[in-house]
matplotlib code that plots the C-alpha trace (Angstrom):
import matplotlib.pyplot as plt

x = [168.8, 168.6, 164.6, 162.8, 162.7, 165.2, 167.1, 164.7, 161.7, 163.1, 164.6, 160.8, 159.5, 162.2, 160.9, 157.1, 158.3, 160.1, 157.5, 154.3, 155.8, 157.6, 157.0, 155.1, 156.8, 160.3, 159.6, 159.6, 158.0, 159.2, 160.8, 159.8, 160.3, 164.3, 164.3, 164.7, 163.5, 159.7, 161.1, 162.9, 159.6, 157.3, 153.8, 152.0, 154.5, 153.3, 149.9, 150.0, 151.3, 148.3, 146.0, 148.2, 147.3, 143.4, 143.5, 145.4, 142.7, 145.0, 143.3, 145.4, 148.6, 146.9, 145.8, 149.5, 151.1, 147.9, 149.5, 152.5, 151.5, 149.9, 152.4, 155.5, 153.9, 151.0, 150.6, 150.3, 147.3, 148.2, 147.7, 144.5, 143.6, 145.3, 143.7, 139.9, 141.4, 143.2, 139.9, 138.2, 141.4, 140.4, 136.9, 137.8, 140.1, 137.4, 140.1, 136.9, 138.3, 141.4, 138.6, 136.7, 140.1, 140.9, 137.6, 137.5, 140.7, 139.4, 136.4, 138.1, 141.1, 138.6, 135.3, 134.1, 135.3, 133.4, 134.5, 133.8, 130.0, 132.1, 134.4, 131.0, 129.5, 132.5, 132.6, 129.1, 129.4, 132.4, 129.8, 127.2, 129.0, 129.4, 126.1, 125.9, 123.1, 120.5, 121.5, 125.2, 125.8, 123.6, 126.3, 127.6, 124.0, 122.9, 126.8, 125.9, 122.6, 124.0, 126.7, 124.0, 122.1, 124.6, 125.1, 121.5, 121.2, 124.6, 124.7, 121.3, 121.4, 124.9, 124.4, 124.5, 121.9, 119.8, 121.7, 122.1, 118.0, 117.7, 120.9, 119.2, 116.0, 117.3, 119.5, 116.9, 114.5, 117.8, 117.3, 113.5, 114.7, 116.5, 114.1, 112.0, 114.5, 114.9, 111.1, 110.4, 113.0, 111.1, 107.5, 108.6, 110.2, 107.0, 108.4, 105.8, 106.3, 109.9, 108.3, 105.9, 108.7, 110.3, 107.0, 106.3, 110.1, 109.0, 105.6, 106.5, 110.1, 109.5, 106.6, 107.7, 109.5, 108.5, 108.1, 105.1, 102.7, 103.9, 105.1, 100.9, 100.3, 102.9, 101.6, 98.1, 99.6, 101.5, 98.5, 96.0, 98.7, 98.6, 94.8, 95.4, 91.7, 91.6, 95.4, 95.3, 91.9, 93.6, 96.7, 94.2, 92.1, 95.5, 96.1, 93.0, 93.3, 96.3, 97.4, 94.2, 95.7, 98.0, 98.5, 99.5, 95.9, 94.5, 96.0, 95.2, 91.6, 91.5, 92.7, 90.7, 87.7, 88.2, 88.0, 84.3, 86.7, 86.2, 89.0, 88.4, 90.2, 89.4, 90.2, 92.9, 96.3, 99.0, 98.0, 94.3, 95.9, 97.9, 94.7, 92.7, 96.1, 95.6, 91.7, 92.8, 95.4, 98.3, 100.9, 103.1]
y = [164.3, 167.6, 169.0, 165.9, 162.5, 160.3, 157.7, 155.4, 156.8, 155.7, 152.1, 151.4, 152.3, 150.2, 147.4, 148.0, 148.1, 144.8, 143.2, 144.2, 143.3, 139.8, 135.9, 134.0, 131.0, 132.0, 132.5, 130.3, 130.3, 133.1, 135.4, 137.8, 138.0, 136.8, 135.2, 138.1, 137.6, 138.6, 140.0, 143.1, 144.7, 146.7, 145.8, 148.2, 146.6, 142.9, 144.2, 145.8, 142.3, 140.6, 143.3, 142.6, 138.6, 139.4, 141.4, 138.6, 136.3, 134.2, 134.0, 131.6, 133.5, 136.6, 134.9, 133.7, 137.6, 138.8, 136.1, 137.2, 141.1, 139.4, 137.2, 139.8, 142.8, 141.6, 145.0, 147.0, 149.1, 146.6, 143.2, 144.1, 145.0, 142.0, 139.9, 140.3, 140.5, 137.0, 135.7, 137.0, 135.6, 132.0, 131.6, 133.0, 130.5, 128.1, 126.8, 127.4, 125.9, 128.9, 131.3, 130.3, 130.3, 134.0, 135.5, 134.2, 135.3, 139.1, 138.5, 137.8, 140.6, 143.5, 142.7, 146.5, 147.2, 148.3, 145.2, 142.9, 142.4, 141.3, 138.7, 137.0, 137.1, 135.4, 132.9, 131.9, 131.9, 129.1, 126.6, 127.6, 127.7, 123.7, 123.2, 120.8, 118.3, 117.2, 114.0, 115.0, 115.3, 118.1, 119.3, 122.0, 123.1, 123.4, 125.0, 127.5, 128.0, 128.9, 131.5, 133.0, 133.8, 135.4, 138.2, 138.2, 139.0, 141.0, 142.7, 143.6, 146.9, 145.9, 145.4, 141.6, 140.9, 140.9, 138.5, 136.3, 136.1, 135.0, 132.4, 131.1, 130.5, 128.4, 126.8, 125.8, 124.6, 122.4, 120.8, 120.5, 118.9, 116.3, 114.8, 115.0, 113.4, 110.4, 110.6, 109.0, 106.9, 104.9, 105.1, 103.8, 100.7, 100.7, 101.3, 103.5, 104.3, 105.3, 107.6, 109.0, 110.1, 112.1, 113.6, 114.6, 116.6, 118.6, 119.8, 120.0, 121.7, 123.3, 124.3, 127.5, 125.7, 124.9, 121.2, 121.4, 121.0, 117.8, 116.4, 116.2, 114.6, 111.8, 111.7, 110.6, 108.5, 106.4, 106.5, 105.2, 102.8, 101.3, 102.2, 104.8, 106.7, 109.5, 110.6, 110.6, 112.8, 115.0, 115.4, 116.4, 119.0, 120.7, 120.6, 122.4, 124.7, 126.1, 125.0, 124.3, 125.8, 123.4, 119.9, 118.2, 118.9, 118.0, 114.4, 114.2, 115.0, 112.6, 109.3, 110.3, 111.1, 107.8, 106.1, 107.7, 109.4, 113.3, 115.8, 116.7, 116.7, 113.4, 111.6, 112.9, 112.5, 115.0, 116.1, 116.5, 118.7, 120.6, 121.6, 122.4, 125.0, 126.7, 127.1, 128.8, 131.0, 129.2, 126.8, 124.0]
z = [163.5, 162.0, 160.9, 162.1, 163.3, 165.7, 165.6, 167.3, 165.6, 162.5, 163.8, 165.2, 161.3, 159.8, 162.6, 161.4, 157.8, 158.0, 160.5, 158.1, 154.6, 155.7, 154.6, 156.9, 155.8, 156.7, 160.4, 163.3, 166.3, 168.7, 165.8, 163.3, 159.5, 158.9, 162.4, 164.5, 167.7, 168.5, 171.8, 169.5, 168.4, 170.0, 171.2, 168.8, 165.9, 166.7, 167.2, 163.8, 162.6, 163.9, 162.4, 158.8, 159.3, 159.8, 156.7, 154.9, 156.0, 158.3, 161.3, 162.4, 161.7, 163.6, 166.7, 167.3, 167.0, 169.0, 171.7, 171.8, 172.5, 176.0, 176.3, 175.7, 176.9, 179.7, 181.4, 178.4, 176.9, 173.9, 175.6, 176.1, 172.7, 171.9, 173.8, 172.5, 169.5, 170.4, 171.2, 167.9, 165.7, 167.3, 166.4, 162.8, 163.1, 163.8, 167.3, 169.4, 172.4, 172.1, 171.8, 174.4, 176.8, 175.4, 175.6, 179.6, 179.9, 179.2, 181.2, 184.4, 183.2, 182.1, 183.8, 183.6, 180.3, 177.6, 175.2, 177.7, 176.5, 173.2, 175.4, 177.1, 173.4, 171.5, 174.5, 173.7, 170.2, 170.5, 171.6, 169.7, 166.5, 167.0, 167.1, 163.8, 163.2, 165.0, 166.1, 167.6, 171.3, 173.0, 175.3, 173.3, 173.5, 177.1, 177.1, 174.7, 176.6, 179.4, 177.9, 175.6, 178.9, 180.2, 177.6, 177.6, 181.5, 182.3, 179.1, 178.0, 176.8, 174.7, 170.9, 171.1, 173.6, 170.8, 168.4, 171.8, 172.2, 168.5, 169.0, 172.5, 170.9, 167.6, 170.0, 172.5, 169.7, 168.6, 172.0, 171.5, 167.7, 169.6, 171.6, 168.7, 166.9, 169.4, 170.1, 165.9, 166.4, 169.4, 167.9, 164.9, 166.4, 168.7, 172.0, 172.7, 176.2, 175.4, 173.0, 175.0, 177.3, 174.6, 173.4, 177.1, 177.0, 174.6, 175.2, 179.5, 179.3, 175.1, 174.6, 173.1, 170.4, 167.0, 167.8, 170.1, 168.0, 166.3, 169.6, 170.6, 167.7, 168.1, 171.4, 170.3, 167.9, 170.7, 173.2, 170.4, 170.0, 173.3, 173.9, 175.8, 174.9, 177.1, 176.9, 173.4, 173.3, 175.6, 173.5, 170.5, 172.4, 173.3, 169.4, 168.6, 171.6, 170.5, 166.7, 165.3, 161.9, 161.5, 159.8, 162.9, 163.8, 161.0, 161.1, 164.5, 164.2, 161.2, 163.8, 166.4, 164.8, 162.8, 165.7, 166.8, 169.5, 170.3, 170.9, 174.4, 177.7, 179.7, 182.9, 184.9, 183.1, 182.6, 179.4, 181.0, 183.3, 181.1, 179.2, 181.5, 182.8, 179.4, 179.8, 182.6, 180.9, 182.4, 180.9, 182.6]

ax = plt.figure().add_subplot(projection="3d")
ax.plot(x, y, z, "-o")
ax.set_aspect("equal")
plt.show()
């Protein structure tokens, strides 16, 4: 072709023109725009497609042509674009278990490569972006845990190890939530030693959670309740040891004291134990 381009350069235009600019809603699965077979385009065309869906908001849409470059072309510089970008498409997508399956995918593919702090990331993110309310199934949690370690440890001078420590430390105070959660839900129906085993969760196994505090109080709450003197005096001198400035405190000084009952470590419990750790400077 005289002055410029061939005749393949501009049948893979036309392609990219025709590809870009086409209905959604006129093609089936395994074609392009006008049911021409996917197989007749290029890698970088579909790619480009996928790219087009993302900007269109169709996540959905874009995770499918992002498939088909791994699928069609599995070797290529492409599929491997494609394929975090697969990964990314899901979640948007909210199809976290797709997601999940991608971003693995390019871990075990592309263990050394630069986006593969992104792939471990994403991975996480698909279980802890399920985390709803308090009272569903903790599963997803201890799952996300785990992933959000992960970045944290193998990645940690990446740019998400830091949104990763934020995420594990909601996540695990979700955890601490539950058992909070189920802890009320005992003492209130006075099965107090139930309660107490929930309590105990939180302040052994989260004590750097935002729940401690509340879970000593409830803990002299139920040991008052069964006449338990010295475990629930224990409980309060660990509440003004370390959260004297809250309310917690405050109600629990109020019951104790009510009751001619100081806020001091006594006997030999766990929680006597526990305080007399932090006197030392040490924690459970």
């Amino acid at each position: 072709m005289a002055g410029g381009r061939s005749r393949n350069a501009v049948i893979g235009a036309a392609f990219s023109a025709i590809l870009l600019v086409g209905c959604s809603a006129q093609e089936q699965p395994g074609t392009g725009p006008g049911g021409v077979p996917i197989e007749n385009y290029t890698a970088e065309q579909i790619f480009e497609r996928g790219e087009f869906e993302m900007e269109r908001s169709d996540a959905e849409r874009a995770a499918y042509y992002f498939g088909e470059v791994e699928r069609l072309y599995p070797y290529s510089d492409w599929a491997k674009r494609a394929l975090i970008m697969q990964a990314y498409s899901y979640h948007r997508a909210k199809d976290y278990e797709n997601s999940r399956s991608a971003a693995q995918r390019y871990i075990d593919f592309y263990p050394s490569d630069e986006d593969a702090a992104y792939a471990q990331y994403l991975l996480a993110l698909s279980y802890y972006d399920q985390i709803e309310e308090v009272g569903r199934d903790q599963g997803l949690t201890f799952q996300a845990l785990q992933a959000l370690r992960t970045v944290i440890e193998r990645y940690p001078d990446s740019e998400y190890a830091r949104s990763s420590i934020l995420k594990f430390d909601l996540a695990f105070d979700h955890l601490a939530a539950k058992e909070m959660e189920i802890g009320r839900y005992y003492l209130k129906r006075e099965n107090y030693g139930a309660a107490i085993s929930r309590f105990r969760v939180v302040v052994e196994d989260f004590q750097t959670t935002t729940h401690t505090a509340e879970a000593l109080h409830r803990l002299v709450e139920a040991y008052l309740s069964l006449g338990l003197v010295e475990e629930a005096q224990s409980a309060g001198a660990i509440l003004g040891y370390n959260y004297r400035g809250t309310q917690w405190y405050q109600d629990s000084y109020k019951l104790l004291t009510g009751r001619g009952l100081e806020l001091e470590a006594a006997g030999d419990s766990w929680l006597a134990q526990v305080y007399r750790q932090m006197i030392k400077g040490q924690w459970i």
